[in-house]
GUMI-823522 format. One record per residue: y, z, x of N, C-alpha, C in turn; residue in three letters. Coordinates in steps of 0.001 Angstrom, whole numbers, padded with zeros to 6 digits, always signed. Example, Ala and Ser with C-alpha at 12.3 -4.5 7.8 and 13.67 -1.06 7.14 Angstrom:
% GUMI-823522
-005690+007800+013190-004500+007800+012300-003300+007800+013200ala-002250+007080+012850-001060+007140+013670+000030+007870+012900ser
//
This chain:
% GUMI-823522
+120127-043211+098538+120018-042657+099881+119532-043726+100852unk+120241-043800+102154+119582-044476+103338+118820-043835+104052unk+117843-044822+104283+116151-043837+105147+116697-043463+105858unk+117650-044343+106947+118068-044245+108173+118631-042452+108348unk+119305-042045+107267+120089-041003+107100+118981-039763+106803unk+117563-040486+106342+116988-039106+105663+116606-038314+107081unk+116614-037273+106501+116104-036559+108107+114441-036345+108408unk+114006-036469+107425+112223-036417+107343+111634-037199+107503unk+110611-037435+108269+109854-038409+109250+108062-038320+108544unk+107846-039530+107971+106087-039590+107651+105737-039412+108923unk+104243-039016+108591+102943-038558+109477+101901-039723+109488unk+101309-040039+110534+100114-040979+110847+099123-039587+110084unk+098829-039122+110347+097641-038007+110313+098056-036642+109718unk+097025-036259+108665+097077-035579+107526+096635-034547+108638unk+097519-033128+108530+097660-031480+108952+096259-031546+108842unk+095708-030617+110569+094676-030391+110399+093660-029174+109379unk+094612-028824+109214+094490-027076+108234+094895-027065+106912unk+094794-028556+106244+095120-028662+104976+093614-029531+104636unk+093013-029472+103632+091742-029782+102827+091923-030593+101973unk+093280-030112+100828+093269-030588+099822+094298-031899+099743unk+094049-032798+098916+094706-034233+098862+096173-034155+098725unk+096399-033242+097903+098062-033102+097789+098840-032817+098799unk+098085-031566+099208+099019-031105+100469+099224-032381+101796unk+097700-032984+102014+097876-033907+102755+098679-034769+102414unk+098687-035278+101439+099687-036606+101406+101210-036105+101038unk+101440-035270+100570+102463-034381+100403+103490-034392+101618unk+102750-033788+102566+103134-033389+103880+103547-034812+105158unk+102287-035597+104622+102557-036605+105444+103974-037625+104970unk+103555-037395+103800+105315-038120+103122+106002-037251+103016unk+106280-036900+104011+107986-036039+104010+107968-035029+102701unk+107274-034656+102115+107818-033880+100571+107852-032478+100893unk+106837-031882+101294+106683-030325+101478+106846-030057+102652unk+107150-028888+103353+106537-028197+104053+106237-027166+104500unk+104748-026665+105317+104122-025932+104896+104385-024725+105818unk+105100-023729+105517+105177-022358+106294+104253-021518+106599unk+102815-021452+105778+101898-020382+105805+101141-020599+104627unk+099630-020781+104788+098607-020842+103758+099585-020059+102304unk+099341-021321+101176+100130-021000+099838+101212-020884+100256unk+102378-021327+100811+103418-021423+100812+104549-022308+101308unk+104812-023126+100875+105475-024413+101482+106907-024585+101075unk+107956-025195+101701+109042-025738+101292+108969-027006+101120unk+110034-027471+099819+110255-028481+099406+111542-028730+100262unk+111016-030664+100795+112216-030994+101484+112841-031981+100400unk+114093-032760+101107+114453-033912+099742+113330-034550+098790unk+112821-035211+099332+112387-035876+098647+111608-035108+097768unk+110690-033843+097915+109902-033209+096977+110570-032402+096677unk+112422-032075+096414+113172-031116+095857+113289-032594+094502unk+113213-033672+094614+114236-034392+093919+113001-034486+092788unk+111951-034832+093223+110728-034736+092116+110419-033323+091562unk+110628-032466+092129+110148-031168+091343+111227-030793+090811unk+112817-031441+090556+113775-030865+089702+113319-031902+088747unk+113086-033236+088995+112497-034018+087896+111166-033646+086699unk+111271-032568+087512+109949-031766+086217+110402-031425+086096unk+111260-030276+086555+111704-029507+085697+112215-029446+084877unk+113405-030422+084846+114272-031311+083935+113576-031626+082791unk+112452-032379+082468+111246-032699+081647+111078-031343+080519unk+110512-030736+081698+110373-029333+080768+111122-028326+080287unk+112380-028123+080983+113518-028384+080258+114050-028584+079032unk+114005-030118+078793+114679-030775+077854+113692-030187+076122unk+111924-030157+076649+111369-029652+075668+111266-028557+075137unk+111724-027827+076111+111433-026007+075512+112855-025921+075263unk+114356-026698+075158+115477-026769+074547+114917-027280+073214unk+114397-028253+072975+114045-028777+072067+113318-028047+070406unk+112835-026863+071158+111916-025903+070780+112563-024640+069889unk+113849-024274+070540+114432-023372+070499+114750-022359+071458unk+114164-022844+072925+114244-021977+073693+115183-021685+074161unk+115626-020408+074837+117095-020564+075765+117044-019569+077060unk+117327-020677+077770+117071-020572+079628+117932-019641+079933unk+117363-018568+080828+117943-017709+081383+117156-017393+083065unk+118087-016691+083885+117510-016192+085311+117032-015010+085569unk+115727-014853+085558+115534-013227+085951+115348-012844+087641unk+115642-011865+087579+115341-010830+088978+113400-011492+089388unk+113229-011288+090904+111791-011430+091136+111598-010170+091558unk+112387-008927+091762+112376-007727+092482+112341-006829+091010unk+110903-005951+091113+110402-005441+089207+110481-003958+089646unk+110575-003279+088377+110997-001941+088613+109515-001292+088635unk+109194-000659+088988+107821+000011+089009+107379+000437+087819unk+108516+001246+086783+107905+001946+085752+107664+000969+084482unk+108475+000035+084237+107722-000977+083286+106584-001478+083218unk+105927-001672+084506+104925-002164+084499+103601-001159+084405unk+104281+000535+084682+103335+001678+084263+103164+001869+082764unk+104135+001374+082529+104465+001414+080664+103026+000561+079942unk+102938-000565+080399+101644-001326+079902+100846-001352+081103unk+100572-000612+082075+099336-000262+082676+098864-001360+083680unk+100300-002030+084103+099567-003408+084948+100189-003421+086263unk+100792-002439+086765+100923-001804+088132+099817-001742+089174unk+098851-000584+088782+097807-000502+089570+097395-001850+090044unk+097064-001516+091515+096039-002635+091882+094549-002774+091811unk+094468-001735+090934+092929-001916+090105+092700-002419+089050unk+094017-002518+088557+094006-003657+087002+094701-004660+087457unk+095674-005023+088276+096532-006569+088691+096346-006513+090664unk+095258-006668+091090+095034-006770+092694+096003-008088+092869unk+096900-009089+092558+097528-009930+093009+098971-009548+093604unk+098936-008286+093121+100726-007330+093310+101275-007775+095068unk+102180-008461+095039+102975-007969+096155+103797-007375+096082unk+103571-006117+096677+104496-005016+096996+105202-004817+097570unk+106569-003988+097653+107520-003369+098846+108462-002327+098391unk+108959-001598+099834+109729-000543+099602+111140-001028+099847unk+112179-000338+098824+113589-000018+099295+113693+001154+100793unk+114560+001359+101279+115058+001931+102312+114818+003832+101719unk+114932+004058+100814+114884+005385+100196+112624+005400+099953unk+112380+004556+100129+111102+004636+100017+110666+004236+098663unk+111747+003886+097522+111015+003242+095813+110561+002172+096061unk+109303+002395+095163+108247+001247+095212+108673+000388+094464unk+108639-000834+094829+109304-002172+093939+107930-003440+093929unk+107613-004149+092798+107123-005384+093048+107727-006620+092902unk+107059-007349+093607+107659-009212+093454+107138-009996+092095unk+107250-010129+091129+107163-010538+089891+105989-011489+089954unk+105004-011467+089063+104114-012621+089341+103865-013103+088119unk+104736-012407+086698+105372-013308+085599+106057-011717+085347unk+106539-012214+083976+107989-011697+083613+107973-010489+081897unk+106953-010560+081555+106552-009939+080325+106936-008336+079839unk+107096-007591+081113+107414-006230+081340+109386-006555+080951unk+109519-006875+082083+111081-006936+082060+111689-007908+081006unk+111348-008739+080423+111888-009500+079058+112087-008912+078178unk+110688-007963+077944+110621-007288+076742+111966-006092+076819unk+111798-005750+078059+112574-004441+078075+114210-005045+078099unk+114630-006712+078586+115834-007052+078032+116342-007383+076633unk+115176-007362+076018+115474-008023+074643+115434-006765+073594unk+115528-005698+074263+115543-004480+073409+116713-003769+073018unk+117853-004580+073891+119309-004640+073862+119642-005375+072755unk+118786-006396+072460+119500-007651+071694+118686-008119+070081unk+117725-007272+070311+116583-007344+068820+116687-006074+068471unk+117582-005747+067077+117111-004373+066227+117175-004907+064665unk+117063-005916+064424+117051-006300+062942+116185-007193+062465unk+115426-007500+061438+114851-008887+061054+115800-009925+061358unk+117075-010306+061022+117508-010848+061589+118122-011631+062675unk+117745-010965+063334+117798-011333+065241+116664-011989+065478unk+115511-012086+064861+114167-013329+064653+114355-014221+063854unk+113173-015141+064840+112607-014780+065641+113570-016020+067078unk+113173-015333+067906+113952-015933+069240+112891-016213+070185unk+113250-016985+071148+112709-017834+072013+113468-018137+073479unk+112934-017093+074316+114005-017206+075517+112871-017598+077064unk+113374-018689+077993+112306-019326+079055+113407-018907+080425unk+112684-019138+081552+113406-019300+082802+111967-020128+083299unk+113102-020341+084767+112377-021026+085706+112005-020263+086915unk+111493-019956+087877+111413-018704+088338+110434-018655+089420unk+110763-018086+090668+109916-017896+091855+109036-017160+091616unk+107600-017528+091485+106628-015918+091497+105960-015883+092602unk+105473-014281+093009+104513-014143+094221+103230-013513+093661unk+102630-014390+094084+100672-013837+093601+099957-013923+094987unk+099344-012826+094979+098871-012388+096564+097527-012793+096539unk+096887-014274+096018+095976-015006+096111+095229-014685+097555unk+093186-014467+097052+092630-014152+097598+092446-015750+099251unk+092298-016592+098060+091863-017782+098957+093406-018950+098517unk+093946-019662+099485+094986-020658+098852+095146-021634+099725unk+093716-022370+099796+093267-023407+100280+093803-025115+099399unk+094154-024538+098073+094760-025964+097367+095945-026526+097444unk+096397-026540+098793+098108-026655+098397+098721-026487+097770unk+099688-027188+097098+100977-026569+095655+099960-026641+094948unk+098885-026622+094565+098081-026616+093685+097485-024884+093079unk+097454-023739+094288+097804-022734+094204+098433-021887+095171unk+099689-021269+094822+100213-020757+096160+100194-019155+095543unk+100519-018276+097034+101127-017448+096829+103031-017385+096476unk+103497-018218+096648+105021-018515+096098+105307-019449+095622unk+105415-019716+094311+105623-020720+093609+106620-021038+092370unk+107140-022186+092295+107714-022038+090485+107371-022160+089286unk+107506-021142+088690+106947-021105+086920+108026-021420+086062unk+107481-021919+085326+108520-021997+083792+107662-021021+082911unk+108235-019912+082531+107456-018972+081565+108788-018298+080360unk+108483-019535+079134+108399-018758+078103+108189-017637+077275unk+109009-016788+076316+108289-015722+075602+108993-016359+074217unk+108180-015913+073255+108679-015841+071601+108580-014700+071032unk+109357-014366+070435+109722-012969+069661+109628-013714+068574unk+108624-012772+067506+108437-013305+066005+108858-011991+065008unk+108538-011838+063988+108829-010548+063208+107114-010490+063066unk+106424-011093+062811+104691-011119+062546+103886-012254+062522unk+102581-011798+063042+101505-013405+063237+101873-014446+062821unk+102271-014596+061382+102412-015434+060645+103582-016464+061165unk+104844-015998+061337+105806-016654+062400+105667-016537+063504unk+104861-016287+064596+104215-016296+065907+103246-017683+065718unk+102495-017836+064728+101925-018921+064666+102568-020284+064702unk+103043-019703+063671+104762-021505+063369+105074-021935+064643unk+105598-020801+065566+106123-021134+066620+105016-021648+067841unk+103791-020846+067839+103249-021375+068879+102778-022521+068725unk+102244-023144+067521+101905-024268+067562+102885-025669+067760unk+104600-025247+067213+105369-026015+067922+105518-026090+069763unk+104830-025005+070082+104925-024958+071744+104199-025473+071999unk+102537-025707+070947+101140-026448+071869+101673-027934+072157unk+102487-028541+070437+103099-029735+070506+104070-030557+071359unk+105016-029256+071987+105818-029464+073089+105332-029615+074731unk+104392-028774+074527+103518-029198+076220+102555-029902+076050unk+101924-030573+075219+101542-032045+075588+103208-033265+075435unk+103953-033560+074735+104634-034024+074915+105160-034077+076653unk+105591-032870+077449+105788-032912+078440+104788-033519+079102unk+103708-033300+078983+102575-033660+079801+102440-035445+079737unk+102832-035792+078418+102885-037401+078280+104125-038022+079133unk+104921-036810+078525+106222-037625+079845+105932-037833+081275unk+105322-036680+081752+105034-036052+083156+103798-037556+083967unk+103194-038045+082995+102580-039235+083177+101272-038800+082887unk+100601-037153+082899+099123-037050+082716+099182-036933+081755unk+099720-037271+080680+098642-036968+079731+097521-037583+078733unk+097238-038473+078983+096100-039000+079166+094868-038508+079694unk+095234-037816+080534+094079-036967+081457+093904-035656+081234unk+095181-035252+080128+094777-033470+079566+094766-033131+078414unk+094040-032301+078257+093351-031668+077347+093530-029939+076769unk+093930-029776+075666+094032-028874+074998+092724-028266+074964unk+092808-027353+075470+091410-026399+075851+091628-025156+075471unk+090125-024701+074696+089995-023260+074290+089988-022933+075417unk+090075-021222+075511+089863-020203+076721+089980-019112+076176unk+089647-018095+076581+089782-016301+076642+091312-015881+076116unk+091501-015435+074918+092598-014436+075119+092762-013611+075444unk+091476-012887+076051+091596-011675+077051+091717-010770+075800unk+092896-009552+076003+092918-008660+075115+093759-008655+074331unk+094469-009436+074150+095812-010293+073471+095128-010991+072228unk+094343-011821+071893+093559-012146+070740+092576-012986+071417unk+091670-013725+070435+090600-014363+070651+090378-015420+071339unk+091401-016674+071134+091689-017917+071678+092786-018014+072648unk+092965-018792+073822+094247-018831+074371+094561-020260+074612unk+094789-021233+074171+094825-022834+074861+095388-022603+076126unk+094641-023531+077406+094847-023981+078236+095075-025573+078499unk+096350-026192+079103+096481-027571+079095+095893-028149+080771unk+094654-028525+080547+093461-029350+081316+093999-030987+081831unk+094165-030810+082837+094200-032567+083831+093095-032705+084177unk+092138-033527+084002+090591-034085+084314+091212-034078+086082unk+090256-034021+086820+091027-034007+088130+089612-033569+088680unk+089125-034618+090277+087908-033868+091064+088121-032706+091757unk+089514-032786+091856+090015-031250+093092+090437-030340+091779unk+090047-030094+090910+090367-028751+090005+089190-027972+090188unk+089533-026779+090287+088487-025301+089958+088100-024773+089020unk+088309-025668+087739+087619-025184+086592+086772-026245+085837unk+086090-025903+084992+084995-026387+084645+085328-026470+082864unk+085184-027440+082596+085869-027492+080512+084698-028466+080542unk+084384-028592+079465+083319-029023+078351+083923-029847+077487unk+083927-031133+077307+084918-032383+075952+084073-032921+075041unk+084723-032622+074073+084302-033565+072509+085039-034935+072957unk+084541-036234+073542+085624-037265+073505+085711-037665+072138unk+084913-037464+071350+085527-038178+070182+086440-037086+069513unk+085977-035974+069496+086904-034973+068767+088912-034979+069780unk+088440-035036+070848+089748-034594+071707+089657-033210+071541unk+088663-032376+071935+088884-030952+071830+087940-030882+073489unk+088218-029686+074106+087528-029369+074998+087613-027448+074677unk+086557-026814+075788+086502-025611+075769+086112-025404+077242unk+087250-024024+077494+086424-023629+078894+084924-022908+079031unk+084306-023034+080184+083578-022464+080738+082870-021460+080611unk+084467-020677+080497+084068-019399+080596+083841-018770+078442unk+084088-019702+077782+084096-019038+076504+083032-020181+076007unk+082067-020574+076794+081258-021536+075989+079762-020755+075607unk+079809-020814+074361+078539-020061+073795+078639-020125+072714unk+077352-020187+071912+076767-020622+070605+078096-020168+069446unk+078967-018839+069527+080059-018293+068558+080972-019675+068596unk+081439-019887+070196+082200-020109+069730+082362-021670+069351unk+081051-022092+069590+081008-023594+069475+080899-023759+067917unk+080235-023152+067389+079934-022880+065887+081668-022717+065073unk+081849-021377+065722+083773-021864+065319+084331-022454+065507unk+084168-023904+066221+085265-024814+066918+084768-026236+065948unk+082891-025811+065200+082793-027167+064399+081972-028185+066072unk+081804-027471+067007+081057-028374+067766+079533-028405+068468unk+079193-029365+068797+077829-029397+069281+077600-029372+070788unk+077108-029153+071307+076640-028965+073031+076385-029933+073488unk+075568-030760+072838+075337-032226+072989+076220-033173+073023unk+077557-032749+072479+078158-033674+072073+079279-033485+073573unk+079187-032725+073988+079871-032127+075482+079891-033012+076391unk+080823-032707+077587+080643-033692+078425+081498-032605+079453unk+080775-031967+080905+081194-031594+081647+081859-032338+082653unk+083554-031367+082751+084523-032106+083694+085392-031088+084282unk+085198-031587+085893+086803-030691+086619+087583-030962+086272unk+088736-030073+086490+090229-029687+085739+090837-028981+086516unk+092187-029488+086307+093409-027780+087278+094205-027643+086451unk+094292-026792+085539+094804-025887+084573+097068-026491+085207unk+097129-026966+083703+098612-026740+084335+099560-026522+083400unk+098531-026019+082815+099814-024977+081682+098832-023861+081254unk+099484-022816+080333+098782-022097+079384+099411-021696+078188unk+099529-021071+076979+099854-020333+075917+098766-019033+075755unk+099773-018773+075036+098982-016833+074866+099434-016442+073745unk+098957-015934+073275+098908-014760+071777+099000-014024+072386unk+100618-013015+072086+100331-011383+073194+100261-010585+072410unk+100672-010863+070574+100843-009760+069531+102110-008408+070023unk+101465-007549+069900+102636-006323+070242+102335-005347+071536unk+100970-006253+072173+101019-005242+073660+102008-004567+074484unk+103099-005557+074230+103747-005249+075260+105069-004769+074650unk+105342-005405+072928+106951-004908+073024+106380-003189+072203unk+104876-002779+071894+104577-001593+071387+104332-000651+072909unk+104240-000991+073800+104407-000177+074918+105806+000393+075442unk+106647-001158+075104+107915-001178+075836+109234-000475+074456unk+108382-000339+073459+109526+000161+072378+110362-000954+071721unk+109912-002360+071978+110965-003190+070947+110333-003803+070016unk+111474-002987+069259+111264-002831+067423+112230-003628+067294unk+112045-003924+065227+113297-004289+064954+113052-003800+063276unk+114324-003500+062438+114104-003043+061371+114149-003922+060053unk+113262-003592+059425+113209-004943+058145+113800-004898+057083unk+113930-005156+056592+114579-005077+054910+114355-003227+054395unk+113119-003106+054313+113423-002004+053917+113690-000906+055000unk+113754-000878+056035+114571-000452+057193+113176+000263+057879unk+112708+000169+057719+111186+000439+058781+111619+000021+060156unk+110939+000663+061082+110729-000188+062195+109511-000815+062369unk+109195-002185+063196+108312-002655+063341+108201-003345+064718unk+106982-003364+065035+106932-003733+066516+106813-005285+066569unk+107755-006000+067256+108199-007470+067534+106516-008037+068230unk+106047-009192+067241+104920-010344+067482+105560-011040+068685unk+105062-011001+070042+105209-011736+070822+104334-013019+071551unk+104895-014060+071978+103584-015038+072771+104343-015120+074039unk+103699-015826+074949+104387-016300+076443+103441-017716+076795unk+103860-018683+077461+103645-020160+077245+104594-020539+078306unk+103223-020798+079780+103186-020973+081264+102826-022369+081449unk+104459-023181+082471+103845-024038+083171+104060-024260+084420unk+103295-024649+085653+103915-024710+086988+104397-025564+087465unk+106061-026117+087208+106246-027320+088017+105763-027764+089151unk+105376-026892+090384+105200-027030+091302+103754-027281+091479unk+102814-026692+090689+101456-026765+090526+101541-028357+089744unk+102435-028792+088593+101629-030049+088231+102455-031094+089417unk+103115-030773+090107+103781-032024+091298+102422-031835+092222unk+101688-031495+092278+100439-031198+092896+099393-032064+092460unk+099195-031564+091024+098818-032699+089758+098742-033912+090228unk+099743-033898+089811+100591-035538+089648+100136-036221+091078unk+099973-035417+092082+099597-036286+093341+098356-036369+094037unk+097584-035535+093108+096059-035534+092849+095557-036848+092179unk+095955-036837+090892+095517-038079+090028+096279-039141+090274unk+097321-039355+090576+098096-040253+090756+098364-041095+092744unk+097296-041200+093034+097484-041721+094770+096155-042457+095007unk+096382-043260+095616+095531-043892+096362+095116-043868+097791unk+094142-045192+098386+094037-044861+099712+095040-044696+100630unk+096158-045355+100457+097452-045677+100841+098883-044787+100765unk+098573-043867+100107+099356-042500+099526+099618-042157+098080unk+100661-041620+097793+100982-041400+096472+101974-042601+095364unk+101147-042486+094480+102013-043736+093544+102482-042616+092374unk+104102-042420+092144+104846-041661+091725+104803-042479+090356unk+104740-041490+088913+104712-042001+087484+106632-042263+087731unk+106770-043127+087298+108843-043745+086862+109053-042197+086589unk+108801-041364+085462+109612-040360+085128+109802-039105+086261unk+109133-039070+087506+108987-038222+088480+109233-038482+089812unk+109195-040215+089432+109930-040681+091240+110496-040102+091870unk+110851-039452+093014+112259-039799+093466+113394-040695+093680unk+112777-041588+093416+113465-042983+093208+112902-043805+092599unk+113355-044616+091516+113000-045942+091176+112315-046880+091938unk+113738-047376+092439+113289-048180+093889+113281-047793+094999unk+112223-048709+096111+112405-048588+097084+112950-050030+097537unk+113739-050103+098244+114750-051484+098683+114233-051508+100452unk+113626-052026+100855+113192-052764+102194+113701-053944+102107unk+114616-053588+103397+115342-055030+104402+114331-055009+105675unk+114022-056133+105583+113010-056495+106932+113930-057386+107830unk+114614-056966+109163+115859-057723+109477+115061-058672+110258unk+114109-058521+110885+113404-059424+112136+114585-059857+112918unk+115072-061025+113753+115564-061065+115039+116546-062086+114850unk+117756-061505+115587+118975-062527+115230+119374-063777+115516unk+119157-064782+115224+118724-065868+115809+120454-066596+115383unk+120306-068120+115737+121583-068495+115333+122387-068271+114162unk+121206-068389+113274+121765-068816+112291+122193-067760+111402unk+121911-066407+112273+122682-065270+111813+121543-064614+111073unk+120330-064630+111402+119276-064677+110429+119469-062125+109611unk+119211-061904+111134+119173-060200+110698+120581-059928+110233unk+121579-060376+110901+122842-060227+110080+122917-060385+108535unk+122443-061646+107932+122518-062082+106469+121468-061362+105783unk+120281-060887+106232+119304-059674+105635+120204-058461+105301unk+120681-057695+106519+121894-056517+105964+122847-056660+105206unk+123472-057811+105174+124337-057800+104095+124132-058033+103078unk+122983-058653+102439+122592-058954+101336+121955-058004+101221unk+121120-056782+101794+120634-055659+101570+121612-054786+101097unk+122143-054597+102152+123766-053327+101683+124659-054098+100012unk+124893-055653+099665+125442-055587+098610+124315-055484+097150unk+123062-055237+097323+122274-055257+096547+122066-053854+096246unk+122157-053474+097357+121912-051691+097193+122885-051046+096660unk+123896-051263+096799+125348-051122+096055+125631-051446+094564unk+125058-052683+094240+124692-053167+093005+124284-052118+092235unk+122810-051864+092952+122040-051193+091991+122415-049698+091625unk+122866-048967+092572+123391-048019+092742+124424-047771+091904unk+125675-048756+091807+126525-049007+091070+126012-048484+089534unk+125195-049659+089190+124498-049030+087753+123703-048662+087806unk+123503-047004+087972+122994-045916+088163+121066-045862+088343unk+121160-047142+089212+119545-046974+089665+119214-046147+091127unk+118527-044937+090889+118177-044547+091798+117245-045459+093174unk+117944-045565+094266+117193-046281+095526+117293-045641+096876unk+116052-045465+097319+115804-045491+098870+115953-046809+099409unk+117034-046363+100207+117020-047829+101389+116540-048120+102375unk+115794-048615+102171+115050-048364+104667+115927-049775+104748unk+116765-048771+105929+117953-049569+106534+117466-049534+107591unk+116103-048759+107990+115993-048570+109698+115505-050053+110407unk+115872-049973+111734+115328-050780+112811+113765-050683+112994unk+112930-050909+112580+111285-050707+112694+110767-051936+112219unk+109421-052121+112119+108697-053158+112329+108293-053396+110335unk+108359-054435+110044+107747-054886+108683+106712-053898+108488unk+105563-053645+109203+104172-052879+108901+104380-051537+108867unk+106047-050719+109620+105463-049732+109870+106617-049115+108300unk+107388-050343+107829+108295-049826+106799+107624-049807+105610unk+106307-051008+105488+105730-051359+104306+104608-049763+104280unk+104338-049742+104851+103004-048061+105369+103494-047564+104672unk+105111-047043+105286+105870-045351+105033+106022-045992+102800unk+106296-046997+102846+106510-047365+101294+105396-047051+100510unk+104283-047521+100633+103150-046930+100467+103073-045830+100348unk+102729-044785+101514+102857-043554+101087+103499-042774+100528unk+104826-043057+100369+106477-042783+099787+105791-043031+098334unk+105432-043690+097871+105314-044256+096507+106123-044174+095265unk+107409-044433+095833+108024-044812+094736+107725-046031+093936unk+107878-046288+092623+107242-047088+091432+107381-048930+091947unk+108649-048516+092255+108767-050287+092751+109638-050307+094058unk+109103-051533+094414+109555-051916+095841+110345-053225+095777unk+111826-053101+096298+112174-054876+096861+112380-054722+097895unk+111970-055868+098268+111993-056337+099855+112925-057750+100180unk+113792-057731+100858+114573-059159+101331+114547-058773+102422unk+113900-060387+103124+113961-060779+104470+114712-061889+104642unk+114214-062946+105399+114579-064279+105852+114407-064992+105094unk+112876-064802+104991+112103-065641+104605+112324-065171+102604unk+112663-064346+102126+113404-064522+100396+114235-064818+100554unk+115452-064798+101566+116831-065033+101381+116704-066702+101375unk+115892-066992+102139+115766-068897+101775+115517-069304+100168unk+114869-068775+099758+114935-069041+098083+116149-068419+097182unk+116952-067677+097556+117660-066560+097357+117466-065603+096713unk+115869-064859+096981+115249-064121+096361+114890-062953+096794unk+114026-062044+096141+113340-060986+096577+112034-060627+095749unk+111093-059705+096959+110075-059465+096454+109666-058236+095606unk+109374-058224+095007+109337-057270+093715+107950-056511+093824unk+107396-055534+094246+106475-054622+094059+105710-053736+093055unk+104871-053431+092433+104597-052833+091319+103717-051960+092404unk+104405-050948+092554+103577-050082+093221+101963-048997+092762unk+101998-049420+091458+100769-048989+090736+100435-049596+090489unk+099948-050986+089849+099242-052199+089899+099086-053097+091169unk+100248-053290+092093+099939-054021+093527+100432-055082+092726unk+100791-055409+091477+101474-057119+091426+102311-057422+092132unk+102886-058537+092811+103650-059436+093180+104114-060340+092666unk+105854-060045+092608+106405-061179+091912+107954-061751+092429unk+108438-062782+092665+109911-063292+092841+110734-063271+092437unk+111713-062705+092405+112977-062413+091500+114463-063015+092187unk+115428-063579+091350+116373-064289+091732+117650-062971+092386unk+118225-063068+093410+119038-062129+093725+120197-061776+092803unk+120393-062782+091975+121418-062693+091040+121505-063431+089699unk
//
């Protein structure tokens, strides 16, 4: 792509009504923008990185056994009376609305009701287990406070998994290939280094739930780390039981912020023993289908990712999430005899072509602007690497090479 062509314009000055680091630098580099507290659109450049997660996560929950499908965000009322999570005295996040006849409908804020009730078409035998079906998916959560940018919105994208098992025992097999698959993503994604497989609450679903933890100063939760073990525990489940069951010491702890950017769940049969999906076994019984579900937010870890990953200068994008590889700056400065801004563009335009050619993604700033104000927007842009040809490389017949996460500098031959 040529800058000249993009239609989105960086910001000197971070939105006065944004707090959090992402949104600011987000916004100021062209990526989001923001319609209404928790709710933003992705423009190019932050459509091209958040399909780049997705893609990521993707490729692993294929990997897994999963298989991608599209659901409705518009939920029928009575499924969700079926397991009791309608009321807004048990789920206050509901956004609600009416059809024209006056039926009450909600906006999905995950998918557990209606899966179950599709897969009741397609599971009546031991044999139809165990299966593994994900989407990607708009949810609306009618968040009290959504002061964190993509970090929490009321409209956002989930990737939410379910597994259908025949019993614990193959619910286990499988979830622990899922714990294995979302750190893998998370290594691709570039944090993982910084997250952590964390106990938490299974609520009423079972005892334990892992949560996947990014060390991060702008997270809202609070985990506890064994560094030598690599185990952490939340907050909220830290007490003498369960440290004793985990084999750990208090002492040995080390309190750290975090922003949660995944989860797994043990759901057992809450939901397919509410919703009626059975399947029959060998000796032809029916039995109620072992289920899990295993949440991540692309859009919440592109948030992540620009939390831990930026400097004073803006965001420095991990290679696997760029929007681009490169960034290619022609600095034309002023046309002098010797043809000086002329021979910058053309050696810009056949380099960019080059690269392009063999399939390297590049931003071009082709624009007319000043060295300082192209090198800034690069900066904040933060794509991984930068070349630059001016005058002054084309005399060596070179270019300057950027490491946009280290700051090295180095010379490279044009050909």
């Amino acid at each position: 792509m040529k800058q000249s062509q993009l239609f989105t314009k960086t910001r000197r000055e971070a939105p006065k009504d944004e707090v959090s680091k992402n949104a600011q630098l987000l916004i100021r580099a062209g990526y989001i923008h923001k319609e209404m507290a928790g709710v933003y659109d992705f423009l190019p450049l932050g459509l091209r990185v958040l399909n780049k997660i997705v893609g990521i996560i993707r490729e692993e929950m294929n990997a897994i056994g999963g298989q991608e499908v599209h659901m409705t965000a518009l939920q029928d009322k009575g499924k969700w009376e079926a397991t009791d999570r309608w009321s807004d005295k048990v789920n206050d996040i509901w956004f609600k609305t009416k059809l024209k006849n006056d039926t009450e409908l909600g906006l999905g804020f995950t998918h557990e009701e209606p899966l179950t009730s599709i897969m009741k078409d397609h599971i009546r035998s031991y044999k139809d287990l165990p299966k593994a079906v994900y989407q990607f998916q708009t949810k609306f959560r009618n968040e009290a406070r959504a002061k964190s940018g993509i970090l929490r919105g009321r409209e956002f994208l989930m990737k939410d998994l379910y597994s259908f098992s025949i019993d614990e025992k193959s619910h286990n097999i499988y979830y622990a290939k899922a714990k294995d698959a979302y750190m893998k993503i998370f290594n691709r994604l570039g944090i993982g280094d910084q997250t952590f497989v964390t106990f938490a609450t299974g609520g009423s679903f079972s005892k334990y739930s892992h949560e996947f933890q990014t060390l991060c100063e702008a997270g809202e939760d609070l985990i506890y780390i064994d560094e030598k073990k690599k185990m952490a525990v939340n907050k909220e489940v830290l007490n003498d039981e369960v440290l004793n069951d985990l084999g750990l010491s208090r002492a040995e702890l080390v309190e750290k912020k975090a922003i949660e950017v995944g989860n797994i769940f043990s759901l057992g049969t809450k939901f397919s023993g509410a919703l009626g999906l059975n399947y029959r076994d060998e000796s032809g019984k029916d039995i109620a289908v072992n289920m899990g579900c295993y949440g991540i937010g692309p859009s919440r870890v592109m948030g992540t990712i620009a939390e831990v990953w930026s400097d004073d200068k803006g965001l420095v994008w991990p290679e696997s999430v760029a929007p681009f590889k490169v960034h290619l700056v022609a600095i034309f400065g002023k046309d002098t005899a010797s043809g000086g801004a002329g021979k910058v563009r053309q050696a810009a335009d056949e380099l960019y072509a080059s690269l392009t050619a063999k399939g390297v993604e590049v931003l071009y700033d082709d624009r007319d602007c000043s060295a300082g104000e192209k090198f800034g927007d690069s900066d904040l842009i933060g794509i991984p690497w930068r070349y630059v040809i001016s005058e002054k490389t084309l005399a060596t017949d070179s270019i300057e090479v950027k490491d946009r996460k280290t700051g090295t500098v180095e010379m490279k031959k044009l050909k």
